[in-house]
C-alpha positions in Angstrom: 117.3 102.8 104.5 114.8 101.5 107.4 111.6 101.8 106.1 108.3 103.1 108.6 107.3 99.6 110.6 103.5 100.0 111.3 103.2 96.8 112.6 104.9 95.2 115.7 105.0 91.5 114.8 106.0 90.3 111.6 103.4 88.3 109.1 104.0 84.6 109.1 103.5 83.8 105.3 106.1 86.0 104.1 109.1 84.2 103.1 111.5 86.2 105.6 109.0 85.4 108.5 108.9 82.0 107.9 112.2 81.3 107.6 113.4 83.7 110.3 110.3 81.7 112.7 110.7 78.0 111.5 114.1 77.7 109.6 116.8 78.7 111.7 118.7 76.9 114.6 118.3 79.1 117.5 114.5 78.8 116.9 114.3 75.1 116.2 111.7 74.2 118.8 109.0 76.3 117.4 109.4 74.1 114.1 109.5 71.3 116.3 106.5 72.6 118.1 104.0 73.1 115.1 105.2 69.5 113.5 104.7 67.6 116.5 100.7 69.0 115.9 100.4 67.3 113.2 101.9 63.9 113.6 100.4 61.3 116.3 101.8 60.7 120.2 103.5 57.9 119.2 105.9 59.8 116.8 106.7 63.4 118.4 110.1 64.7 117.0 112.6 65.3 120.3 114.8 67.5 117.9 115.9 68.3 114.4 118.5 69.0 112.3 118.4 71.6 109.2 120.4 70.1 106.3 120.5 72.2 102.6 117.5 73.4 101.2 119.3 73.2 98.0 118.9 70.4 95.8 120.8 69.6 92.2 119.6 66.6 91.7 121.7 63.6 90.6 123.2 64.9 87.5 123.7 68.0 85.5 120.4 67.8 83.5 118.3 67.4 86.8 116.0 70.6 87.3 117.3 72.1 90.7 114.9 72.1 93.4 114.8 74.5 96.4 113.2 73.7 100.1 111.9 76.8 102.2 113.2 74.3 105.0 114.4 70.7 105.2 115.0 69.2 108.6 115.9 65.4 109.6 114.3 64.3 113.2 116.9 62.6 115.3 114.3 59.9 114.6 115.6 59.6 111.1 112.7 61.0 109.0 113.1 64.0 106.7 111.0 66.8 106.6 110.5 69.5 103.4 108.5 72.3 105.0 106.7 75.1 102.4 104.7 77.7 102.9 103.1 78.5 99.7 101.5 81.8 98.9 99.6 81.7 96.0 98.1 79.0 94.0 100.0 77.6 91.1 99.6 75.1 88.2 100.8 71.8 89.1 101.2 72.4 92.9 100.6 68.6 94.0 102.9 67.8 90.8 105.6 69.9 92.0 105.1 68.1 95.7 105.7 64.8 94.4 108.9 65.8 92.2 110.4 67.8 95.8 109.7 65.0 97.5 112.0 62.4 95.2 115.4 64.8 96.3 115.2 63.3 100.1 114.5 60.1 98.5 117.6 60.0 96.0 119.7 61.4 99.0 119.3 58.1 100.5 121.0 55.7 98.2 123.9 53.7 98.9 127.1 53.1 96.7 127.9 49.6 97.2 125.3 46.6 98.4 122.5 48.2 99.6 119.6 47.1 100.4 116.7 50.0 99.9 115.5 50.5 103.5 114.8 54.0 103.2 113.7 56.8 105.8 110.6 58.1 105.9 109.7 61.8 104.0 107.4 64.1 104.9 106.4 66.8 102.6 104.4 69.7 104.8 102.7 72.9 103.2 101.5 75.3 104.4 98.9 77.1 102.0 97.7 80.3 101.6 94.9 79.2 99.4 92.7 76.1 98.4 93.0 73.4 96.2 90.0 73.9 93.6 89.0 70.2 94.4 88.7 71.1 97.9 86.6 73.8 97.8 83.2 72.4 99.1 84.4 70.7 101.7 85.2 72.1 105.2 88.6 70.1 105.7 91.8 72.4 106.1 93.8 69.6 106.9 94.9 66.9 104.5 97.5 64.0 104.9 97.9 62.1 102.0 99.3 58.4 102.0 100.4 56.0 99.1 96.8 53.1 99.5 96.0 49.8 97.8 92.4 49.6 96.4 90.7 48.8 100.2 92.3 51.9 101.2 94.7 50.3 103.0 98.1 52.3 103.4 100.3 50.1 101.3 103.6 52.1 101.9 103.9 54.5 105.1 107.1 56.4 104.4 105.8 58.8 101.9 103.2 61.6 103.3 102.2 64.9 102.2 100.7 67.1 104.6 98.7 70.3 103.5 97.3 72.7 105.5 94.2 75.1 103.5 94.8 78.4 105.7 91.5 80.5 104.2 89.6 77.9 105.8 90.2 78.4 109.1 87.9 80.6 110.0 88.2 80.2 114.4 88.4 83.4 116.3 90.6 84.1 119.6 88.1 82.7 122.1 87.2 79.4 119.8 90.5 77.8 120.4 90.2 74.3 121.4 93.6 73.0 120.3 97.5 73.8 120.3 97.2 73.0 116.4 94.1 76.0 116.5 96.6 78.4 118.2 99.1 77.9 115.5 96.8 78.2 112.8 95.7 81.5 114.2 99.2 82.9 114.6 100.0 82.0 111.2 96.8 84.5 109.7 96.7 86.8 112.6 100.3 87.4 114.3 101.0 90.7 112.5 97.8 92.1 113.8 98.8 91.7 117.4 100.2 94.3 119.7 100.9 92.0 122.8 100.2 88.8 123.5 96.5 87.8 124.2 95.8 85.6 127.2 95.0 82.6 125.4 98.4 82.7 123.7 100.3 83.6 126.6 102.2 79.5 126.2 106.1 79.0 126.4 106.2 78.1 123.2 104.0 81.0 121.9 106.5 83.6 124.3 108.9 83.0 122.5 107.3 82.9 118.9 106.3 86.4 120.0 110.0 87.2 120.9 111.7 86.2 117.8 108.7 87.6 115.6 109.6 91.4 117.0 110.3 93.8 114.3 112.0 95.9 116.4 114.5 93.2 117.6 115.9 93.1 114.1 118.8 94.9 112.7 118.0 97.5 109.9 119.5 95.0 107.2 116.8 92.3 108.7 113.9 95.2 108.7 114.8 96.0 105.2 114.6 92.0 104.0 111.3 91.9 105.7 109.6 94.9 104.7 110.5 93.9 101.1 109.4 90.3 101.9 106.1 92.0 103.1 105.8 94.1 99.9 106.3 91.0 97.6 103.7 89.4 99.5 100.6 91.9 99.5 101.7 92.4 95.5 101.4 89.0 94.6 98.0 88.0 96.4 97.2 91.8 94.9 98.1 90.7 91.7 96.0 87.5 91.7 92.9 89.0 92.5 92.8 91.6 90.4 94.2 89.5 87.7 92.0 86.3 88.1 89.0 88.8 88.2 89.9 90.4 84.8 90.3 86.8 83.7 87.0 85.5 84.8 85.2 88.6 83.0 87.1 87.2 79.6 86.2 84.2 80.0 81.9 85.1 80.1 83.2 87.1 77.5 84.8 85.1 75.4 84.4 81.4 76.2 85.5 79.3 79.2 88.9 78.0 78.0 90.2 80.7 75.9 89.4 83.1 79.2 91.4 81.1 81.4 94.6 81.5 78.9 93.9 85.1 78.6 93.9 85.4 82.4 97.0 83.2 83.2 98.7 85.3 80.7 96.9 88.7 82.3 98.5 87.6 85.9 101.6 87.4 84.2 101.6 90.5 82.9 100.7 92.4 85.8 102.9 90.2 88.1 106.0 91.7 85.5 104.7 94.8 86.0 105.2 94.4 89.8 108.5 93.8 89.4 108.2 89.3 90.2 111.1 87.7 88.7 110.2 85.5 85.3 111.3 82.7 87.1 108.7 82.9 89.9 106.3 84.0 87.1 106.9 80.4 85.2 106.5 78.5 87.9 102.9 80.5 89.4 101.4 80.8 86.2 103.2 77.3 84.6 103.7 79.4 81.0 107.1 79.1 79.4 110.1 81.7 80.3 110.4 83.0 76.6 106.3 83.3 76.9 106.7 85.8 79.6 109.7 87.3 77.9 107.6 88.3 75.2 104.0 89.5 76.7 
């Protein structure tokens, strides 16, 4: 079944969009377009290669880890691109762990002598850290420093990207990393292409984001991508709200359990797997089981 499709371009930060966009050979030079924004002129990616986004890890016991994308630049350095819809425990832990599977790739049988390739970890966030908060920085690359704030090792960065707090409008675009940004929170609402837009690159974004070049088995995957989407952020609102009213209720601490364990709830009743569930809210499987 097809469902009714209101809108003409599909959302960016569903899962289905963002893969279908960024995550797919055909379309590689619009993921090569929105990387090369964020790394200097001396180190713009020519091309890339998508490799599996599935990770087991080096034995049995490892905990399996899953890439929205993972691309190597025919420059040698590996890229793990996320988008990340809602806020989770953990997040910057769960960076760090994702980013040791392109690291453990590397190794050699044999003599070897550790010369690794650089990794990049990219995410693209639908929310903001709570440490960020005050400040008006959306963008954050992160590098491993020695106490003068020297960078001590330059093959390990993480690159976030807070999208609430960009705020620009159509007309304030300055930049070709401002364009993206604005497609990323606004491309759905579109029913052409606006002037400003109107870029090679951005033609065929607009192109490949048409609901109404997709087969009915593709409209179907995105409208339920869409639907998990708006429940989810849904979801966390109303949840984290009825959270915050226990916690003036009832204390600071044991409020913030009752909410984690609230979004869980209403997130089952929503139909989210448990698995997703754990790793959101960061409570234990047989703990959501049982609520």
């Amino acid at each position: 079944m097809v469902f009714s499709l209101p809108d003409k371009y599909i959302d960016l930060l569903t899962d289905f969009g963002f893969k279908r966009v960024f995550g797919t050979e055909p379309n590689k030079v619009l993921l090569i377009d929105f990387l090369n924004t964020l790394l200097p002129e001396y180190h713009q990616i020519q091309d890339v290669t998508f490799k599996n986004p599935e990770f087991l890890g080096n034995s049995l016991e490892d905990r399996k880890a899953i890439f929205d994308i993972y691309c190597q630049a025919d420059s040698g350095e590996k890229f793990i691109v996320e988008m990340q819809k809602a806020k989770q425990n953990f997040f910057k832990d769960r960076s760090v762990y994702y980013a040791i599977f392109p690291i453990q790739e590397q190794s050699r049988k044999g003599v070897w002598d550790f010369n690794l390739t650089a990794v990049y970890t990219v995410g693209v966030l639908d929310f903001v850290f709570d440490d960020h908060k005050d400040d008006s920085d959306l963008l954050h690359v992160v590098e491993l420093k020695n106490q003068r704030c020297e960078v001590f090792y330059d093959k390990l960065k993480f690159i976030y990207i807070e999208l609430p707090k960009f705020t620009k409008t159509l007309d304030q675009l300055d930049t070709h990393f401002d364009k993206w940004l604005f497609l990323f929170k606004h491309l759905a609402q579109f029913d052409e292409p606006p002037v400003p837009l109107q870029e090679d690159v951005f033609n065929q974004l607009f192109e490949v984001a048409e609901i109404a070049n997709f087969s009915p088995v593709e409209q179907d995957s995105y409208q339920a991508s869409l639907k998990y989407y708006r429940d989810m952020h849904n979801v966390v609102d109303t949840s984290w709200q009825e959270g915050k009213k226990a916690g003036l209720a009832e204390g600071l601490m044991q409020g913030k359990e009752e909410g984690i364990q609230q979004v869980a709830k209403q997130m089952k009743a929503a139909g989210i797997s448990p698995q997703d569930i754990a790793t959101f809210t960061g409570l234990n499987i047989d703990v959501i089981n049982g609520l």
